[in-house]
C-alpha positions, 0 to 999 in steps of 0.5 A: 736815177729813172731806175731807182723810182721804179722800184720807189712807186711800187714798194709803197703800193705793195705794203701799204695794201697787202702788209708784210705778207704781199711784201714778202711774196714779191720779194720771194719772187724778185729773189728766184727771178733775179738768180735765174735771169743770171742764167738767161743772161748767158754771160753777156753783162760781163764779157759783151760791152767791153766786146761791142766797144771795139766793133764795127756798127754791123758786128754790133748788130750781129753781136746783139742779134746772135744774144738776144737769139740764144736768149730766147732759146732758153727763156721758156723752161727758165721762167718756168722753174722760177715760178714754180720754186716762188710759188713754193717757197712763199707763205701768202700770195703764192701766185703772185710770187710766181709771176714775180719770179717770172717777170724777173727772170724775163728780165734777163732778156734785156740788152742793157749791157749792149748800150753801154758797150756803146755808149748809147745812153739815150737809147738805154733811157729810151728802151730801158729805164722809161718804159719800166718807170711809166709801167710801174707807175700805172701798176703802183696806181692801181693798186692803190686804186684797190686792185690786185696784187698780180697787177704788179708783176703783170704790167710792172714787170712783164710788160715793160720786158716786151715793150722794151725787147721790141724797141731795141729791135726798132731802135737797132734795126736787127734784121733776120740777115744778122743771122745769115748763117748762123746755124744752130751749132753755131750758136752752140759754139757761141753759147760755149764760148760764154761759158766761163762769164756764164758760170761766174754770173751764176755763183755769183748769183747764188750769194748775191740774188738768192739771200733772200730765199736762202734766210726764208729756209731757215728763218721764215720770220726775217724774211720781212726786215731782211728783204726790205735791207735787200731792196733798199741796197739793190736800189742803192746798188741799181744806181751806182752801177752807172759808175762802172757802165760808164768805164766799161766803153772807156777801158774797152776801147783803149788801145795797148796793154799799158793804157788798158791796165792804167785806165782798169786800175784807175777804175777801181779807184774811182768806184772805191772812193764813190762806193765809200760814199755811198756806203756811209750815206747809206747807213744813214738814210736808210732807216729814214728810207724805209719808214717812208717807202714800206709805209712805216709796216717795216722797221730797219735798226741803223745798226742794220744798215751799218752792215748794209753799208759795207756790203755797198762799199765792197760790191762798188770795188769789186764791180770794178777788179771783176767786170771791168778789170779782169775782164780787160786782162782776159781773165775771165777764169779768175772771176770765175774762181772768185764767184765759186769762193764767195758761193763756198763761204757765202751760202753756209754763212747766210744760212748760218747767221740767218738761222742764229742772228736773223736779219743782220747775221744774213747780212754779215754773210754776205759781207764775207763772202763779198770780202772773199771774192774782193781779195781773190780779184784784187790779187790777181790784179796786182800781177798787172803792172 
């Protein structure tokens, strides 16, 4: 619930002192940025917290150590990359897209995956979700104030990322004796070893964090309408990922394949139900929500929404057969298959229905290529009895 004001307090600042145009350029950002923070992530989101849950406190450590190593052996050309096709593909405010980008590739620094592997919710607040809410406040203050757009990804983005890179540090006591030992071939073959959770993350990230970019290619004037249904579901999406956080460490540590299987299976029931609910709240709030949260600059039709909505309800289920289920049986491969499905149908129809529909054609592509990598999962998952 923390997460979800971060973004609330900044999105009004932004719109209502820099319009459409300020808004578009930081969406732009958050679109690049989130795409290769998929990359820096090197996979630990979706193989580390069902990991972690079996292991010795030390081998947690270790574990943590060894991601946050490899992560910043790579962080430096990635943010540079990010910043440079924002600052391209943005109309207006072409800086301060590219720091956006920065900062939201920076992002996948963030051991999130790590506490809920082991059930450290109050670290997760602490290290986490706090930091960034009091961040973005300040930032949201002061450019209500009248300060500059840059503000916002400076100290709303950027440096959270760093306060909450040295409190995990602190709070884990890593150590360099976690380390000991390992050489740089070492890490390589740990590197390898992510390489299918990696390459899953990264296709999906093609058709679920890059929309956005995709539409200002083809249909620059549906950026505005589009990104702002993007964010509102993201933010929708932000706090329903608690649900399958919370099964993660419950399938992880169950012991025996028939009780691993019941409990995965059980998950993906309880997200359906709970991302059914949330997708027809959505379709009916979220006109409402973006009135007040981009300050009456942009207008978001209900059948919008409605689209939105699906797209919720599908996204909860396969949450759950992909990162918690598949995961669970070892098959790493088949979310690997399921991403590259969604990424052959996804991006043509974004492209397309952006291109001739605008807004909800974009949003209908993204339905399909969600659709697609739900039943691939849920195929393989019926194998599993």
């Amino acid at each position: 619930m923390l997460s979800i004001a971060s973004p609330l307090l900044a999105i009004p600042a932004i719109t209502s002192q820099f319009g459409a145009a300020g808004w578009s350029a930081v969406a732009v950002g958050q679109s690049v940025g989130a795409s290769f923070a998929v990359i820096l992530e090197l996979g630990w989101g979706l193989t580390g917290p069902q990991r972690v849950a079996r292991q010795s406190q030390r081998n947690r450590q270790q574990t943590l150590a060894i991601a946050i190593s490899t992560k910043l052996a790579i962080v430096a050309p990635l943010v540079a990359l990010a910043s440079a096709a924002s600052f391209y593909l943005s109309a207006d405010f072409r800086w301060e897209a590219a720091a956006v980008a920065a900062g939201a590739t920076a992002f996948g620094l963030n051991s999130t995956w790590y506490f809920i592997g082991t059930g450290s919710s109050a670290k997760l607040l602490y290290c986490d979700a706090v930091p960034r809410l009091l961040c973005v406040t300040v930032s949201a203050i002061l450019i209500f104030a009248g300060g500059e757009l840059a503000l916002y990804p400076l100290i709303g983005i950027i440096l959270p990322i760093g306060v909450s890179g040295l409190l995990v540090i602190y709070a884990e006591q890593l150590r360099l004796s976690h380390l000991r030992g390992m050489t740089l071939r070492r890490l390589g073959l740990v590197v390898a070893s992510q390489s299918s959770a990696l390459s899953a993350r990264a296709l999906s990230a093609i058709y679920m964090s890059l929309p956005i970019t995709l539409v200002s290619f083809v249909a620059p004037g549906a950026v505005a309408v589009f990104s702002a249904i993007e964010r509102l579901q993201r933010i929708y999406l932000q706090v329903l990922t608690a649900v399958p956080n919370i099964m993660q460490k419950w399938v992880g540590q169950s012991y025996g394949q028939r009780r691993k299987i019941r409990r995965a299976k059980k998950s993906i029931f309880y997200n359906a139900m709970i991302g059914l609910a949330a997708g027809i709240g959505f379709t009916v709030v979220a006109p409402t929500m973006a009135d007040i949260i981009f300050a009456s600059t942009i207008k978001v039709p209900i059948e919008f929404t409605a689209l939105s909505g699906v797209l919720i309800f599908i996204v909860s289920v396969s949450r759950a057969s992909g990162s918690i289920a598949l995961v669970a049986f070892g098959r790493i491969n088949t979310v690997f298959v399921s991403a590259a499905a969604g990424t052959a149908v996804g991006v043509p129809s974004i492209l397309l229905g952006a291109k001739f529909l605008g807004a909800p054609g974009a949003l209908a592509g993204e339905v399909l290529a969600e659709l697609v990598v739900l039943a691939i999962q849920l195929r393989e998952i019926r194998r599993y009895k």
